[in-house]
PAKELUM-586184 format. One record per residue (C-alpha): z, y, x; residue in three letters. Coordinates in steps of 0.02 Angstrom, whole numbers, padded with zeros to 5 digits, always signed. Example, Ala and Ser with C-alpha at 12.3 -4.5 7.8 and 13.67 -1.06 7.14 Angstrom:
2
+00390-00225+00615ALA+00357-00053+00684SER
This chain:
388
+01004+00108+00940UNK+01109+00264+01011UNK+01145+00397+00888UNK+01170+00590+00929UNK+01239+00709+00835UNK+01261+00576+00681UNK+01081+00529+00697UNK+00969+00409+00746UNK+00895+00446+00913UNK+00710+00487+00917UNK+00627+00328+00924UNK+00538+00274+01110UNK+00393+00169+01149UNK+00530+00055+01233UNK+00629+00055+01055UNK+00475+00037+00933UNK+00419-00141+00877UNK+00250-00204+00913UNK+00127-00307+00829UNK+00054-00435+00912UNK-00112-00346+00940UNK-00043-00183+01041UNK-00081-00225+01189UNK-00288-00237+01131UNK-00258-00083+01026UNK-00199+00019+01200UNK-00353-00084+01311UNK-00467-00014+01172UNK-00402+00154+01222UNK-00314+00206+01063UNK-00192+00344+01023UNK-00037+00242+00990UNK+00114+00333+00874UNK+00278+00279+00805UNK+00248+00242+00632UNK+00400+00159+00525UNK+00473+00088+00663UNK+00314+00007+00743UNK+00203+00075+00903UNK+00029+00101+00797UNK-00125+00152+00849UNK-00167+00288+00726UNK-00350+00297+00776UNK-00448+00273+00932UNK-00588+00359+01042UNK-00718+00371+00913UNK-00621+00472+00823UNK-00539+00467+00629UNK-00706+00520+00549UNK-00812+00400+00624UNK-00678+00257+00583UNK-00666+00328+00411UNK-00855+00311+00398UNK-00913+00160+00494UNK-00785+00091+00349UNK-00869+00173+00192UNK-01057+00131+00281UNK-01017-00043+00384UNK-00853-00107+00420UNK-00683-00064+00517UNK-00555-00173+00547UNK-00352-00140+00550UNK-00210-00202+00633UNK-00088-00196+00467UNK+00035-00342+00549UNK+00180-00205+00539UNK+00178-00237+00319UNK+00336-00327+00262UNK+00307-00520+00189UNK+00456-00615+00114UNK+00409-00800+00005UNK+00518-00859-00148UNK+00537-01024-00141UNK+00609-01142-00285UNK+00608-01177-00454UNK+00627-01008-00516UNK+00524-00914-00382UNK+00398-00841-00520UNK+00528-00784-00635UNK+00646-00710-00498UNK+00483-00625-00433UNK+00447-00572-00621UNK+00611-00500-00620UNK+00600-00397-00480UNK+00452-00317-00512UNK+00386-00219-00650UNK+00198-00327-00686UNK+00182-00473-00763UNK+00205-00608-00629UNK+00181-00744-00748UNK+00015-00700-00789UNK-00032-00752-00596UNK-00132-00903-00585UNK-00122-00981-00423UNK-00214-00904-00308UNK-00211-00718-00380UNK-00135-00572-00316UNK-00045-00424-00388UNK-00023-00239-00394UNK+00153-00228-00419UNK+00318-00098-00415UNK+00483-00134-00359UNK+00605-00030-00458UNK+00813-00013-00467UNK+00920+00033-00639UNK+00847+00222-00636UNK+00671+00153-00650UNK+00611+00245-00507UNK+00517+00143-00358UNK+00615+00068-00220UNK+00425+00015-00133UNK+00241-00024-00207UNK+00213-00229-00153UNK+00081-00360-00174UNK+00122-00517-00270UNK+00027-00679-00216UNK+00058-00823-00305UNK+00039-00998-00223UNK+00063-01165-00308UNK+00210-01180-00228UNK+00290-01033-00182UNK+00281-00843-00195UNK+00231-00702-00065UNK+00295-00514-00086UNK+00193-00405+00018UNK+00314-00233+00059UNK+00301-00085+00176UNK+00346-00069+00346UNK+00460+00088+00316UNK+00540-00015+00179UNK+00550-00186+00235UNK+00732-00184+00291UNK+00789-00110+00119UNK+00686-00209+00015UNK+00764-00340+00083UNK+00934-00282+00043UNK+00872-00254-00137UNK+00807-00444-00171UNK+00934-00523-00079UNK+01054-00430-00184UNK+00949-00480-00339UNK+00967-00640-00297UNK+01169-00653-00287UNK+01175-00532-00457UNK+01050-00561-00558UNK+01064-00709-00703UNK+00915-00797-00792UNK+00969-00783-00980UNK+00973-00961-01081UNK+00993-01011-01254UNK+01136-01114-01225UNK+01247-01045-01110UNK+01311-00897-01001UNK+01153-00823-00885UNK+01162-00939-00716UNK+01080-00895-00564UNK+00897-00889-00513UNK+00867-01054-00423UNK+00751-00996-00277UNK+00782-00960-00088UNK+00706-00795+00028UNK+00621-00805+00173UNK+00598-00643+00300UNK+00419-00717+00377UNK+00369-00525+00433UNK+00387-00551+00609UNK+00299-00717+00621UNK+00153-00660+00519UNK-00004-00537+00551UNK-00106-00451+00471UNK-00276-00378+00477UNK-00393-00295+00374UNK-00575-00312+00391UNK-00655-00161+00254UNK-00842-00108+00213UNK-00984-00153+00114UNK-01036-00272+00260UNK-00871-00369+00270UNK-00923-00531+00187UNK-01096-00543+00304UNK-00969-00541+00450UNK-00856-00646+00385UNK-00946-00784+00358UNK-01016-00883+00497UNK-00835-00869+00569UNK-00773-00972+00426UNK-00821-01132+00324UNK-00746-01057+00171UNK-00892-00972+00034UNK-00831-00811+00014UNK-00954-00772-00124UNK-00838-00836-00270UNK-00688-00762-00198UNK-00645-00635-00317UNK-00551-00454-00308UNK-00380-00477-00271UNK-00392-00672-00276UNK-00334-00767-00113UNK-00394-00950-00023UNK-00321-01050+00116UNK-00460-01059+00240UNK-00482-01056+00425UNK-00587-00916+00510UNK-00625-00936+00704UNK-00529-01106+00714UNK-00359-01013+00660UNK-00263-01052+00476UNK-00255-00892+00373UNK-00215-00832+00206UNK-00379-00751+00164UNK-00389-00620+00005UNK-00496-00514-00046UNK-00421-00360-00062UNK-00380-00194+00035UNK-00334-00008+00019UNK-00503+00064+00062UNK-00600+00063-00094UNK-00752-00056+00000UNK-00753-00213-00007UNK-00639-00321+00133UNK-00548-00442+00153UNK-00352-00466+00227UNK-00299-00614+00328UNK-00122-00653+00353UNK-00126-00776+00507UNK+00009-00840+00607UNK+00072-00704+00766UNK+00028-00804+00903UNK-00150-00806+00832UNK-00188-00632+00780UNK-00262-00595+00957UNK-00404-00730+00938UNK-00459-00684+00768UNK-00461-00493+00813UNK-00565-00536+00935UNK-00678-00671+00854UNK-00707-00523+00719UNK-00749-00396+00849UNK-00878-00489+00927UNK-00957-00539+00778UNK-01051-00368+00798UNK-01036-00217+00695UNK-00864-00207+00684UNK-00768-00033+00726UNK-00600-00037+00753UNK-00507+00074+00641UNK-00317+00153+00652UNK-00172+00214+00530UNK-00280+00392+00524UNK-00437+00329+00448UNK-00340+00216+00344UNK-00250+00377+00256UNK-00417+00448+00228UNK-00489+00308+00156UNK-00364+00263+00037UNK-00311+00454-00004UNK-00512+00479-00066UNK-00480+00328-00178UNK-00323+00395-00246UNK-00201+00260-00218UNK-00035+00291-00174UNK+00060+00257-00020UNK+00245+00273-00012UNK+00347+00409+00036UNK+00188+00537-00028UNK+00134+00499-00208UNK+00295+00387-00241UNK+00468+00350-00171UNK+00616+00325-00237UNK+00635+00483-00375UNK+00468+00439-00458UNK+00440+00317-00607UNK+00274+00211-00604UNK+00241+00298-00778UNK+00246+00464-00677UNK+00126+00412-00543UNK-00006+00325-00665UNK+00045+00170-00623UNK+00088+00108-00811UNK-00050-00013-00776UNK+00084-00112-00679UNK+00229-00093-00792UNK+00226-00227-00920UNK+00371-00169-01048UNK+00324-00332-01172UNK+00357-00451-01045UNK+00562-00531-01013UNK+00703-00393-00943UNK+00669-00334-00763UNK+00739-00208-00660UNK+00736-00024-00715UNK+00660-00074-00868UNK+00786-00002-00999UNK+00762+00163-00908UNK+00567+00169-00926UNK+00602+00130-01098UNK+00685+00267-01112UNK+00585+00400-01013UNK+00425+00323-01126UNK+00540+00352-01288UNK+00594+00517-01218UNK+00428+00585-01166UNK+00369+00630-00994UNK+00403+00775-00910UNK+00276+00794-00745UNK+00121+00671-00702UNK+00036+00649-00539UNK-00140+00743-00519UNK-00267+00752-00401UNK-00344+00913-00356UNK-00489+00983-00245UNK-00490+01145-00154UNK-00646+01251-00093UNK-00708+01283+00044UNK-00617+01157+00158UNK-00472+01212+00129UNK-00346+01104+00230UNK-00199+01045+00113UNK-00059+00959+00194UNK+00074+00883+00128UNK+00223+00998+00078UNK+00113+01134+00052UNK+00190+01215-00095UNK+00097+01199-00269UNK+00085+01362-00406UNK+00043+01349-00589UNK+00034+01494-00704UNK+00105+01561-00549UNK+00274+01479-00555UNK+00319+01359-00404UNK+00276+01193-00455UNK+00336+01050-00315UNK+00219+01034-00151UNK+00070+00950-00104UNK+00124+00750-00082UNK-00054+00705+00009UNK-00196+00821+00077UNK-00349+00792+00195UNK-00523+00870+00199UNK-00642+00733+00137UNK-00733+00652+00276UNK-00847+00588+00132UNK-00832+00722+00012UNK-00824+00868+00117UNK-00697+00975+00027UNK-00521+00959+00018UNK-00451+00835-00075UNK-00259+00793-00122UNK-00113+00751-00260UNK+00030+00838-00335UNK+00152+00825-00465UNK+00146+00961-00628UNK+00185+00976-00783UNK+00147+00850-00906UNK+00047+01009-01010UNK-00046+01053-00826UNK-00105+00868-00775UNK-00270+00885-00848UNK-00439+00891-00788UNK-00508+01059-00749UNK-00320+01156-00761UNK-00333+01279-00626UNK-00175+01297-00484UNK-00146+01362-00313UNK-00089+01294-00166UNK-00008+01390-00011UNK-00103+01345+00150UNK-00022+01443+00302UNK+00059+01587+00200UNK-00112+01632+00069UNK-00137+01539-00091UNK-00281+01443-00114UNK-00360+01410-00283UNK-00355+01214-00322UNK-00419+01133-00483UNK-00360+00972-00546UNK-00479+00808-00555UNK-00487+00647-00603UNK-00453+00532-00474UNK-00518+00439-00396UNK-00583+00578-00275UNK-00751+00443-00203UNK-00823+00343-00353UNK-00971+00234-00231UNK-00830+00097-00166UNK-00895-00059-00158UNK-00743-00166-00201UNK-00786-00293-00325UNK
């Protein structure tokens, strides 16, 4: 790409990737934005608030295809996997997916990931924005990295990467009424699929890798298919009936009320898991793994700032880098803010203090030059998901 004045030119529709459904996504007339290198539609006619609530009411679907997926194949795919991220990747049984952080020696995240875990092989799941450097971090890993033995020197993991990101999409199909639409499209029975467990199936004639998990809060499921055949499921979902097609906008919304976190807002790369409440997905016990020794340490040494949520009155409208006051000192900036499309008031996170991140503690946030008054909440923000 051509650089000016030592930078990266400002990306074009003519220089942004495209998943395989764009072309559908710009017939359906949406609003189409560069987003981490991809041409996305980031919502569409309707509007973000109706997407946001067809998904909380009904179901939405999402063209996610621009996620990062790389397999580990071999021998020693589930401990090199295990190594690489921070949750137990052992514990998997085939056919379970994880929550999972990829860290480097500092212990602070290099990208949040999904770990599925086939009988024969296993799938990271990355972000777009990171795909391209996480790649650079396994592959690195890989060529570093020893497996300790009782015998012997440490000898390499015995596994191989794959890059399958460009031959794979992805979509998204999240609400309470996912399953019912679903279903007479495949011959699978969703019913004993569990949360964040994945089968083989076929849905509308096509293979997929069909899980049932999402970033919305509802219930959905997420079907990695093969590119050439992400145009014929979309469609085979849409006219199932009661199906709203839903863009990166809504998707933000949805996720923000829930609290998760989405990289480059609640986490990046000078935040520790243990810092963003994500010690749920740091398993300390288990073998060494990357960054570990230094969340050891930051556990030993005691935390110093924790991520909160907060609400603001009266619709206030916090955006991220708003700056954040408490006790009146300066105290970092708002990481992700929205008003509530289900909640009505605004909603977002923040870093403080360790002392400050409790529930009730008041602050302020800085919308457009006045300070707002904010109080810290426990997250997450909407409590009436109906993930299972």
């Amino acid at each position: 790409m051509p650089q000016t004045a030592g930078h990266d030119a400002a990306p074009t529709a003519e220089t942004l990737r495209r998943t395989p459904l764009a072309d559908i996504h710009m017939a359906l007339g949406a609003k189409m934005v560069p987003f981490a290198g991809y041409l996305m539609p980031v919502q569409y006619p309707g509007g973000i608030t109706s997407e946001h609530t067809a998904v909380r009411e009904r179901c939405g679907l999402f063209d996610v295809s621009h996620m990062g997926e790389f397999e580990i194949r071999g021998p020693d795919a589930v401990l090199f996997a295990a190594h690489v991220t921070s949750n137990d990747v052992q514990a998997l049984a085939v056919g379970q997916v994880q929550y999972s952080t990829m860290l480097n020696s500092r212990g602070t995240i290099e990208d949040d990931c999904l770990v599925y875990r086939f009988a024969d092989r296993v799938m990271l799941v990355v972000n777009a924005s990171n795909r391209d450097k996480d790649w650079r971090v396994l592959q690195s890993a890989l060529q570093s990295a020893g497996l300790p033995t009782r015998s012997g020197p440490a000898r390499r993991f015995d596994c191989t990467l794959t890059d399958i990101s460009d031959a794979t999409a992805l979509l998204a199909l999240q609400g309470p009424h996912a399953q019912r639409i679903l279903q007479p499209l495949t011959p699978t029975d969703l019913e004993p699929i569990r949360y964040y467990w994945f089968v083989d199936a076929v849905v509308a004639g096509v293979p997929v890798v069909l899980s049932r998990t999402g970033y919305t809060g509802e219930d959905g499921f997420e079907l990695y298919v093969a590119a050439e055949h992400a145009g014929a499921v979309w469609r085979a979902l849409m006219q199932s009936g009661g199906v709203t097609p839903a863009g990166l906008g809504a998707r933000d919304t949805l996720r923000l009320e829930m609290g998760m976190a989405l990289y480059g807002h609640e986490i990046d790369d000078t935040t520790t898991p243990l810092e963003a409440n994500l010690a749920w997905v740091v398993k300390l016990q288990k073998d060494a793994f990357v960054g570990r020794d230094a969340l050891v340490a930051q556990k030993a040494d005691g935390l110093r700032r924790k991520l909160v949520g907060f609400t603001t009155p009266d619709r206030a409208f916090p955006r991220q880098g708003y700056p954040v006051y408490h006790a009146g000192v300066a105290s970092g900036q708002v990481c992700s803010g929205t008003v509530s499309p289900t909640l009505g008031v605004g909603i977002g996170t923040c870093y403080l203090p360790k002392a400050a991140a409790t529930v009730g503690t008041a602050m302020e946030i800085e919308v457009r030059g006045k300070r707002v008054a904010a109080t810290v909440v426990r997250l997450p923000f909407y409590t009436r998901g109906s993930h299972r």
